[in-house]
TORLUMLO-734796 format. One line per field, with one value per residue: residue in one letter; residue number from 1; x, y negated, z of N, C-alpha, C in turn. Coordinates in steps of 0.02 Angstrom, whole numbers, plus 50000, padded with zeros to 5 digits. Layout:
BEGIN
type = c(A; ...)
seq = c(NUM; ...)
n_x = c(X; ...)
n_y = c(Y; ...)
n_z = c(Z; ...)
ca_x = c(X; ...)
ca_y = c(Y; ...)
ca_z = c(Z; ...)
c_x = c(X; ...)
c_y = c(Y; ...)
c_z = c(Z; ...)
end
This chain:
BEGIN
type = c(X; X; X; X; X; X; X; X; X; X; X; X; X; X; X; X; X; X; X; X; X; X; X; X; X; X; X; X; X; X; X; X; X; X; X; X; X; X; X; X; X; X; X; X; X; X; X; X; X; X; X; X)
seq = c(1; 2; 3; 4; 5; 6; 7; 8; 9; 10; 11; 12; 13; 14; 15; 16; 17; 18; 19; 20; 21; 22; 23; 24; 25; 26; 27; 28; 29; 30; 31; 32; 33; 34; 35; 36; 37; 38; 39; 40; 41; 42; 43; 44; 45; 46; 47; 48; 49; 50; 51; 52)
n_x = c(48614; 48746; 48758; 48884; 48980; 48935; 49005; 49125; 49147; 49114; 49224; 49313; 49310; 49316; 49452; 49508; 49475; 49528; 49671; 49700; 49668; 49758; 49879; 49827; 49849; 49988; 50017; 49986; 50069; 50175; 50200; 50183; 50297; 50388; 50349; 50407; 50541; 50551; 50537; 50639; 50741; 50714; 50714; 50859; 50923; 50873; 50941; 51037; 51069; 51066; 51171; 51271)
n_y = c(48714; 48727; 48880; 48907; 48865; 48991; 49119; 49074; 49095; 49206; 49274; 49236; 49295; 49432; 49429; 49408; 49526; 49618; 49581; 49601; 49755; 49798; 49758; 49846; 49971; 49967; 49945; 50068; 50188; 50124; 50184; 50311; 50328; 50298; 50394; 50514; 50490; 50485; 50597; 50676; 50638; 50669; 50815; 50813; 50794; 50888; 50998; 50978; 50984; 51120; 51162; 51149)
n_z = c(49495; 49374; 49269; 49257; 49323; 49422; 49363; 49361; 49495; 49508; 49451; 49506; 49639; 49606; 49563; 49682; 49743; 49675; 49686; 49835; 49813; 49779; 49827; 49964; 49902; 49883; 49998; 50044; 49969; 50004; 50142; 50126; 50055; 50176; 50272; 50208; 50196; 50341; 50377; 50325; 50386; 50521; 50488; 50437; 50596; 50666; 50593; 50608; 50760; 50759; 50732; 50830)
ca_x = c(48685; 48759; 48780; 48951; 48986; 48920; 49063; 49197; 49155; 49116; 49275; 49368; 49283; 49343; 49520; 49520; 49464; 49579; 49718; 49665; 49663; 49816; 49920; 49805; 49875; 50052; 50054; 49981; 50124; 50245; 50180; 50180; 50378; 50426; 50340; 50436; 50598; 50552; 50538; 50684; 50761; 50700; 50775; 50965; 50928; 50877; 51000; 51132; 51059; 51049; 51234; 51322)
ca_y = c(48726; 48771; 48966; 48926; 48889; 49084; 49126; 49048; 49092; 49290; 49301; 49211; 49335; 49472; 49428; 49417; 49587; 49653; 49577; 49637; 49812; 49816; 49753; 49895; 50028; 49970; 49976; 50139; 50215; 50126; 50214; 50369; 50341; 50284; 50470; 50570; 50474; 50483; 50662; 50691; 50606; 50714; 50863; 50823; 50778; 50954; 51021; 50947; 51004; 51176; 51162; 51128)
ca_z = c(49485; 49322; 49268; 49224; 49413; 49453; 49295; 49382; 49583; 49508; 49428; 49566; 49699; 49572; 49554; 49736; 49749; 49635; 49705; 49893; 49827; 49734; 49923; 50009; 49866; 49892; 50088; 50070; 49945; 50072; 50219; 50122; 50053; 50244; 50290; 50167; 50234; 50413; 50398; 50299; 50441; 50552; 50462; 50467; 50635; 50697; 50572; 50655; 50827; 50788; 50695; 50876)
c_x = c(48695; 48774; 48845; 48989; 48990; 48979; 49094; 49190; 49156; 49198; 49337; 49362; 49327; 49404; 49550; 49534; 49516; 49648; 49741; 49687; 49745; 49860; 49891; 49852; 49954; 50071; 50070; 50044; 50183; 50268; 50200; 50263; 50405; 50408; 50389; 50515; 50618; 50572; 50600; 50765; 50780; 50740; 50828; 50955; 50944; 50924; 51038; 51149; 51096; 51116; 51282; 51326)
c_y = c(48758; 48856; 48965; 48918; 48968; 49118; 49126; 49091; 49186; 49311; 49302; 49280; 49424; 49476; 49434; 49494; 49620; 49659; 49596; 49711; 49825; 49816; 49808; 49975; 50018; 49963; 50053; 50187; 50177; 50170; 50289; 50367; 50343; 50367; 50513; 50536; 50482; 50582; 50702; 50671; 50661; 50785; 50882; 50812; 50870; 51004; 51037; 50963; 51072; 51196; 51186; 51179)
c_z = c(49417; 49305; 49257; 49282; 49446; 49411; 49327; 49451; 49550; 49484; 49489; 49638; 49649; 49567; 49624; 49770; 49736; 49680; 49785; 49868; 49808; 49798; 49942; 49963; 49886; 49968; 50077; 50048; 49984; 50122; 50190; 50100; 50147; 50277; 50297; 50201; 50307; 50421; 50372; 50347; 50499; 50548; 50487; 50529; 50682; 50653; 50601; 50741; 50824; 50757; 50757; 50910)
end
């Protein structure tokens, strides 16, 4: 098999990678905004409890 075959499939396996982590980084800063919202949530909620 040519080396320029191993070239192409390493890069391809590489770009894969990349692009794999990059989705896993942007769930994770999702998960962590949906947090900071959930809990901010939370908040006015008992705020508003302890208001009445």
């Amino acid at each position: 098999m040519d080396s320029r075959n191993f070239t192409y499939m390493f890069y391809g396996f590489a770009a894969a990678w990349l692009i794999l982590a990059l989705y896993v980084l942007s769930l994770v800063a999702r998960e962590r905004r949906l947090r900071r919202e959930l809990d901010s949530v939370k908040r006015m909620v008992e705020d508003r409890e302890t208001k009445k």
